[in-house]
Residue frames as qw, qx, qy, qz and C-alpha x, y, z in Angstrom:
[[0.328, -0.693, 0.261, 0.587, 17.16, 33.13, 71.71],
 [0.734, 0.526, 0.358, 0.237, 17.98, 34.73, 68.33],
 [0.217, -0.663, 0.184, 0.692, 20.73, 36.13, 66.85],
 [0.568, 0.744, 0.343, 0.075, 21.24, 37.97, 63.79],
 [0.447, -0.586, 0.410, 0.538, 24.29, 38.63, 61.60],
 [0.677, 0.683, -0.034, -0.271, 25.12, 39.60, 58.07],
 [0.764, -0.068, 0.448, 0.460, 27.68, 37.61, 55.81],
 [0.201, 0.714, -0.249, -0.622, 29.34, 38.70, 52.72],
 [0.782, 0.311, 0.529, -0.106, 28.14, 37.33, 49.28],
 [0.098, 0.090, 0.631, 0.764, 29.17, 37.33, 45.47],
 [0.482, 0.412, 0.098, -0.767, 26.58, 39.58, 43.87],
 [0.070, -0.212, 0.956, 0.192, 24.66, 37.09, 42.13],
 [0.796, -0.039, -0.006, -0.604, 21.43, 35.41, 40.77],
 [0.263, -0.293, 0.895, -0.209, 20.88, 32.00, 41.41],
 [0.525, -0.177, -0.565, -0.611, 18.19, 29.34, 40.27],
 [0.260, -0.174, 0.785, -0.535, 16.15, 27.91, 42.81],
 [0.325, -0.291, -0.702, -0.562, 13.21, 26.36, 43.25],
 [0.195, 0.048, 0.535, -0.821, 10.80, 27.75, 46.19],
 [0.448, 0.417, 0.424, -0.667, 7.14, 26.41, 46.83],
 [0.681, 0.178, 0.673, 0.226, 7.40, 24.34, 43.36],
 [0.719, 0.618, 0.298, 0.115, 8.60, 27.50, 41.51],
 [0.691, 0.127, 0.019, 0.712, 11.76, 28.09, 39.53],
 [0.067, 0.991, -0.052, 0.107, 13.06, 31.72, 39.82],
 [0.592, 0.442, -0.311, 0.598, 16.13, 33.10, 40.66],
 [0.617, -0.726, -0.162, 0.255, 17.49, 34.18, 43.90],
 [0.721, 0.079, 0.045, 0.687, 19.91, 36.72, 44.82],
 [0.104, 0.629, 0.207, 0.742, 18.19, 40.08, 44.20],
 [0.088, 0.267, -0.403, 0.871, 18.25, 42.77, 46.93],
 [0.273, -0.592, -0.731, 0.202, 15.19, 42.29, 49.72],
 [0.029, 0.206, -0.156, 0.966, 13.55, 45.44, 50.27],
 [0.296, 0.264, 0.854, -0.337, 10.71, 46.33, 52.16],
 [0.536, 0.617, 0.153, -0.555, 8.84, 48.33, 49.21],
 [0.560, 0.552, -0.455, -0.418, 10.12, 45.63, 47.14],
 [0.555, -0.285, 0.766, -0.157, 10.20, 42.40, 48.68],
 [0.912, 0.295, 0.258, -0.119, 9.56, 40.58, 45.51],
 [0.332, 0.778, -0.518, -0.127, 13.01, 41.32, 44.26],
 [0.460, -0.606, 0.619, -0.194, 14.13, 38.42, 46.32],
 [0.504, 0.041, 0.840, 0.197, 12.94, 35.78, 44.70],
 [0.425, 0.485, 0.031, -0.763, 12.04, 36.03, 41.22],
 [0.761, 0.301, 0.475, -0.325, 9.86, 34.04, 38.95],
 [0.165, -0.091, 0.761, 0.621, 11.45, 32.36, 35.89],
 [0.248, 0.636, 0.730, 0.015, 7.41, 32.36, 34.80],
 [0.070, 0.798, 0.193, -0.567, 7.39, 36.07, 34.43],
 [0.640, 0.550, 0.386, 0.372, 7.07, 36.93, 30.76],
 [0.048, -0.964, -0.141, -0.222, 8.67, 40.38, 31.72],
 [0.728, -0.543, 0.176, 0.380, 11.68, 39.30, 33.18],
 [0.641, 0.692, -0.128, 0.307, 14.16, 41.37, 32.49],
 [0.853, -0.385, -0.286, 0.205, 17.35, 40.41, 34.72],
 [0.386, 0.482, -0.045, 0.785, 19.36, 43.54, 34.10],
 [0.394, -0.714, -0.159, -0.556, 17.02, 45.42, 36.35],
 [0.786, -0.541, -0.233, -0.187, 17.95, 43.68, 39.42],
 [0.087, -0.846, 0.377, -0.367, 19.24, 44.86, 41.78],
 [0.798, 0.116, -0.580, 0.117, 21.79, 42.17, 42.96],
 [0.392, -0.868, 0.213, -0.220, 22.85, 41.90, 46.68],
 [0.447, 0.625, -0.579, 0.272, 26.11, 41.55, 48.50],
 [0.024, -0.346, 0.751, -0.562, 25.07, 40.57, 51.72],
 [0.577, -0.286, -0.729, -0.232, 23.37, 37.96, 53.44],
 [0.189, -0.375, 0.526, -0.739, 21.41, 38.49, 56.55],
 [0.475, -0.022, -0.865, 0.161, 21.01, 35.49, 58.83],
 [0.544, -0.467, 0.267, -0.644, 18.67, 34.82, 61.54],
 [0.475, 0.164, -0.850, 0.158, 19.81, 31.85, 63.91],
 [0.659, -0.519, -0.062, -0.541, 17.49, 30.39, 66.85],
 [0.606, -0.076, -0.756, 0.235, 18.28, 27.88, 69.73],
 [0.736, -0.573, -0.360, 0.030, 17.53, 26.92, 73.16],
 [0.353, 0.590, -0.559, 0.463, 19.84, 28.43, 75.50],
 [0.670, -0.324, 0.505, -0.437, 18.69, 25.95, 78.32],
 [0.913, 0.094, -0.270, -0.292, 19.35, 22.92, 76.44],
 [0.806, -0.409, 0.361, 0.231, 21.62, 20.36, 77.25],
 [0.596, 0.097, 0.459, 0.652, 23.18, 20.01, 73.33],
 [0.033, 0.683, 0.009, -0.730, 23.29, 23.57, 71.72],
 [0.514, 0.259, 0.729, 0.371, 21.72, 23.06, 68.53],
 [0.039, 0.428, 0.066, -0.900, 20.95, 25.72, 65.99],
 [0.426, 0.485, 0.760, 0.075, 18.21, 26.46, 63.91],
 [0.054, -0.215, 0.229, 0.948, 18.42, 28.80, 61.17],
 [0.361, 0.620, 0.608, -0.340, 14.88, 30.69, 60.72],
 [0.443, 0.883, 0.150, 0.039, 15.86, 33.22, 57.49],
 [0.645, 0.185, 0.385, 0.634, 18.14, 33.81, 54.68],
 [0.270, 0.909, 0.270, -0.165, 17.37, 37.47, 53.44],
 [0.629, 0.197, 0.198, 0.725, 19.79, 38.52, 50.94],
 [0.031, -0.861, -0.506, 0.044, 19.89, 42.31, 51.66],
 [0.183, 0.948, -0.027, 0.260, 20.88, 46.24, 51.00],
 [0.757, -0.489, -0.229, 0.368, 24.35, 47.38, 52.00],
 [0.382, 0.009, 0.157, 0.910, 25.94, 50.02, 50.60],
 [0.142, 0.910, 0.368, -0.129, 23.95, 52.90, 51.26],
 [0.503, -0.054, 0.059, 0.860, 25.73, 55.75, 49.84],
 [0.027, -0.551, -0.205, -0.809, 25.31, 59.75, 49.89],
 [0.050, -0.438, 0.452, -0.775, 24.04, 61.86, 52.61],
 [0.576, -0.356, 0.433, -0.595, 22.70, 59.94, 55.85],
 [0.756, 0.082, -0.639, -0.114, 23.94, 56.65, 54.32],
 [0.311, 0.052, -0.929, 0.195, 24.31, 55.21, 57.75],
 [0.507, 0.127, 0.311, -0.794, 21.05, 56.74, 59.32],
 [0.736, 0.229, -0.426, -0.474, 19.56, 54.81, 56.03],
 [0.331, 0.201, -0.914, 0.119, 21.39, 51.71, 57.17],
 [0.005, 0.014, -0.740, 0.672, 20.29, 51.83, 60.45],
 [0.546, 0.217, 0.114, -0.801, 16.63, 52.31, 59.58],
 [0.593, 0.355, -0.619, -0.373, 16.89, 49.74, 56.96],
 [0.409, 0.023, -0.854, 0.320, 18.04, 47.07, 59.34],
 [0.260, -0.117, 0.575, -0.767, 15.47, 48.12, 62.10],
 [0.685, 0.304, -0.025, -0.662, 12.67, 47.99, 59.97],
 [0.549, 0.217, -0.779, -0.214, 14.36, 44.65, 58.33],
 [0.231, 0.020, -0.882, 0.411, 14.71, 43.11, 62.29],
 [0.519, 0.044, 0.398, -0.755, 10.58, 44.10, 63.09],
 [0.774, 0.137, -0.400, -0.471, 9.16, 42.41, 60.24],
 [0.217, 0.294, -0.882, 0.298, 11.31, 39.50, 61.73],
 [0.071, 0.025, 0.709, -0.701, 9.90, 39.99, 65.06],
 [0.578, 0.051, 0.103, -0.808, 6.45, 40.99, 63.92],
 [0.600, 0.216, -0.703, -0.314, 6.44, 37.32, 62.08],
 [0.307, 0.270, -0.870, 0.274, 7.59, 35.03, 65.43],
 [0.639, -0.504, -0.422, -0.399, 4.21, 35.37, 67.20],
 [0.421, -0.785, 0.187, -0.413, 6.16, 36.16, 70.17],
 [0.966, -0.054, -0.077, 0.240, 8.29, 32.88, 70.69],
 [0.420, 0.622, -0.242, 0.615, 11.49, 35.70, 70.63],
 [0.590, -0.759, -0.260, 0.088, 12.57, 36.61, 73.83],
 [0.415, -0.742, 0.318, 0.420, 15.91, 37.82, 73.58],
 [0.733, 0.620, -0.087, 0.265, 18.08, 39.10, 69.96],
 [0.515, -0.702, 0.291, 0.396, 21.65, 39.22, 70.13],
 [0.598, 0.775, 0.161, 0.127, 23.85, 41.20, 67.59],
 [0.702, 0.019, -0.042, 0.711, 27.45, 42.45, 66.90],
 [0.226, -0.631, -0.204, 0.713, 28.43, 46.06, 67.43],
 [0.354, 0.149, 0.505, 0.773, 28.46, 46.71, 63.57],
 [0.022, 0.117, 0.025, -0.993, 27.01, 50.28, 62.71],
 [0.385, -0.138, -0.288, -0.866, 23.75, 49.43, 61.03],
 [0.485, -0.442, -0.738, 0.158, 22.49, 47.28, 64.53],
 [0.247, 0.063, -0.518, 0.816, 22.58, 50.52, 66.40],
 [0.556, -0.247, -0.131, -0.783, 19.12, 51.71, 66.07],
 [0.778, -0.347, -0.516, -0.089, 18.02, 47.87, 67.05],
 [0.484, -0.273, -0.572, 0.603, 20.14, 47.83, 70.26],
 [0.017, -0.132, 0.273, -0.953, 19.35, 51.82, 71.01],
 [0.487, -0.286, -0.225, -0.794, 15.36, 51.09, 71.03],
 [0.818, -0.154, -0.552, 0.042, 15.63, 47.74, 72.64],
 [0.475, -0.237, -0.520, 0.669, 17.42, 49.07, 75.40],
 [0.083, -0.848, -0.523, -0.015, 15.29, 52.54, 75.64],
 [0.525, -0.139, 0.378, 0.750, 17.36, 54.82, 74.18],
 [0.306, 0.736, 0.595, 0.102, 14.52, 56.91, 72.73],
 [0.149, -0.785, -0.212, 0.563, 15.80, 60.51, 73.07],
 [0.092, -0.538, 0.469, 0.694, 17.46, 61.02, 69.85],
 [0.104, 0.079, 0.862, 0.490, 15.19, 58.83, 67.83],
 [0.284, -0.046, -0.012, -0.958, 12.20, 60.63, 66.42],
 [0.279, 0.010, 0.850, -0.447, 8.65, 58.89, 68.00],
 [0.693, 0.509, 0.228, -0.456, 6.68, 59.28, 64.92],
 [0.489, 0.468, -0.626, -0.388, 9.08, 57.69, 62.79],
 [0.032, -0.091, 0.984, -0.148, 9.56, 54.63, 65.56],
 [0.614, 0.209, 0.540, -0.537, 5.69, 54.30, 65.65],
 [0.712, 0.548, -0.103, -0.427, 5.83, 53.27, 61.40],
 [0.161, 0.486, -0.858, 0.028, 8.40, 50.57, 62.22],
 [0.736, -0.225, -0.571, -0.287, 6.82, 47.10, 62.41],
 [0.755, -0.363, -0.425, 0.343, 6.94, 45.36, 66.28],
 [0.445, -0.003, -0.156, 0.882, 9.64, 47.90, 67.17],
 [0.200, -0.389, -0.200, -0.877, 6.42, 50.57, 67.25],
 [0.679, -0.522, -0.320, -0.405, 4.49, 48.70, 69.58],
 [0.569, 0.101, -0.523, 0.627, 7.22, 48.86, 72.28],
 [0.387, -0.860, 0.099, -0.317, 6.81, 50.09, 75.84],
 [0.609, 0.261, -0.579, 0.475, 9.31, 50.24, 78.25],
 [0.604, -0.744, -0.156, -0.240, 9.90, 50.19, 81.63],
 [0.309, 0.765, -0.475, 0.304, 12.77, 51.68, 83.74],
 [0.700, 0.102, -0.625, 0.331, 15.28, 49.60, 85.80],
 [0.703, -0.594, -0.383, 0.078, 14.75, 49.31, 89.30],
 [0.249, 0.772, -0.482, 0.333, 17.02, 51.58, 91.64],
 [0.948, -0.167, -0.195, 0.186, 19.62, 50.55, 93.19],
 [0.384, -0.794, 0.273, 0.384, 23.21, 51.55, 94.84],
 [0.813, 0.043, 0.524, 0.249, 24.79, 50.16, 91.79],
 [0.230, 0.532, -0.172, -0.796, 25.74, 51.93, 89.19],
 [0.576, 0.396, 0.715, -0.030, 23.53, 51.34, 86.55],
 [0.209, 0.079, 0.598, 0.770, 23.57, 51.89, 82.58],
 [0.296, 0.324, 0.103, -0.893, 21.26, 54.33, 80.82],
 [0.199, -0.013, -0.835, -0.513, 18.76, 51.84, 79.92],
 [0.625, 0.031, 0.291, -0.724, 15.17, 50.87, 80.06],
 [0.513, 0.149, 0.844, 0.048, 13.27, 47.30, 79.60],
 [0.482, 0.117, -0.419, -0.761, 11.39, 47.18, 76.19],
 [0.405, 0.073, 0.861, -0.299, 8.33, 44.95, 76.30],
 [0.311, 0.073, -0.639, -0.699, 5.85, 43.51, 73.49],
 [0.729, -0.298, -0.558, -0.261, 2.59, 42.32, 74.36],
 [0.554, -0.708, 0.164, -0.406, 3.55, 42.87, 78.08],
 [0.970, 0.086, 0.071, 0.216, 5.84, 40.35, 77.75],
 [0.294, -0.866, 0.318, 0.249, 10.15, 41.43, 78.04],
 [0.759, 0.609, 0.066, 0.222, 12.38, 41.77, 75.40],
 [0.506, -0.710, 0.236, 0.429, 15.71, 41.52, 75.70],
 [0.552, 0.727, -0.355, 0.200, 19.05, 42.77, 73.30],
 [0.788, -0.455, 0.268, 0.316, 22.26, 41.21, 74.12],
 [0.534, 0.808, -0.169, -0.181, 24.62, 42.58, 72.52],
 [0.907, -0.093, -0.100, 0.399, 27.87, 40.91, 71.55],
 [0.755, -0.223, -0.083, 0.611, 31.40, 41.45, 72.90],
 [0.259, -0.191, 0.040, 0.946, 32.82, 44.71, 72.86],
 [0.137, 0.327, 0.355, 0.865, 29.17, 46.33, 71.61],
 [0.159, -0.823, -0.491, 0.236, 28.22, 48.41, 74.29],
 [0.194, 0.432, 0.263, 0.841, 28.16, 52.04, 72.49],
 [0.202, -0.636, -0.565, 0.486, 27.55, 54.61, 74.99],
 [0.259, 0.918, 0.141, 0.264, 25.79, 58.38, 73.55],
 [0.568, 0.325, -0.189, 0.732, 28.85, 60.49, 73.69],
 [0.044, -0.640, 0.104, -0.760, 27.15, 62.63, 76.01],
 [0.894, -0.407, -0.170, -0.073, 27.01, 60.17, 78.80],
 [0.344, 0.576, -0.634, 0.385, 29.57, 60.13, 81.53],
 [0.544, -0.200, -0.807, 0.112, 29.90, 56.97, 83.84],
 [0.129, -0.016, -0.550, 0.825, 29.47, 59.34, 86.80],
 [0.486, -0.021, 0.067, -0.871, 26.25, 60.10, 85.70],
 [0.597, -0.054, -0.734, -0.318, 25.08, 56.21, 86.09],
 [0.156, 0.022, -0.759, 0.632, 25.19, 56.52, 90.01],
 [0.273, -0.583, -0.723, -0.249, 22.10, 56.44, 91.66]]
């Protein structure tokens, strides 16, 4: 089980020392710029103006949820983008953070089984694909998203029950689940419960 949550940070560099070398920490994580993150005090070129400093920290936490003592295990730090601003800044978000949570996923060699995430605005893409939600989200852009491209799904058994407009997502034939937290089921505005009967 993993969840994932962002924090708020002083914008900041830092010194560190990663993999026996010094640099600084602190600088925005992109993906067509993942080296911003950590940069080399070695770099004769370093010029620290440039960098682009982030405000927010996004956290990825692991544990058992069958153990007996509920221990966590934090798998990544990723200091990352948050203010998008101008037109389709939360589309951007939301893309930003999909693409941020595949790499993730594409990394874990499948040990993931189940992400759980707050209702905040730029998780919605992760919970809408994870739960098969596809209709509004164009299928050649989801196919250039790490992990999150290599999704199939498969629809929920019927039943008398009423049941939510969702579908399994699987990876490697294997089920993948979203949980979202408390209060963040976000239903498309054109959905009405009546239409969940079977």
């Amino acid at each position: 089980m993993v969840a994932f949550d962002s924090t708020y940070l002083t914008s900041t560099l830092s010194q560190m020392c990663l993999h026996n070398k010094r640099g600084l920490v602190g600088g925005t994580w992109k993906p067509e710029a993942m080296d911003q993150a950590f940069i080399s005090l070695e770099d004769e070129n370093l010029e620290i103006g440039s960098i682009s400093k982030s405000a927010n920290m996004l956290e990825f936490l692991a544990w058992d949820p069958g153990a007996r003592t509920k221990l966590t295990l934090p798998l990544l730090s990723l200091p990352i983008e948050h203010a998008f601003q101008g037109a389709n800044a939360s589309m951007r978000g939301n893309w930003y953070m999909l693409e941020t949570v595949g790499r993730f996923m594409a990394a874990n060699d499948g040990l993931v089984k189940a992400l759980i995430h707050d209702a905040h605005g730029s998780h919605n893409l992760v919970r809408q694909v994870l739960h098969g939600q596809l209709d509004k989200i164009p299928a050649k852009d989801l196919k250039t998203v790490p992990w999150f491209g290599e999704l199939t799904f498969e629809a929920l058994p019927k039943n008398c029950l009423p049941r939510l407009p969702i579908m399994l997502a699987k990876h490697a034939g294997e089920y993948v689940y979203d949980v979202p937290g408390i209060c963040a089921l976000v239903l498309p505005v054109d959905v009405h419960f009546a239409d969940f009967a079977s």
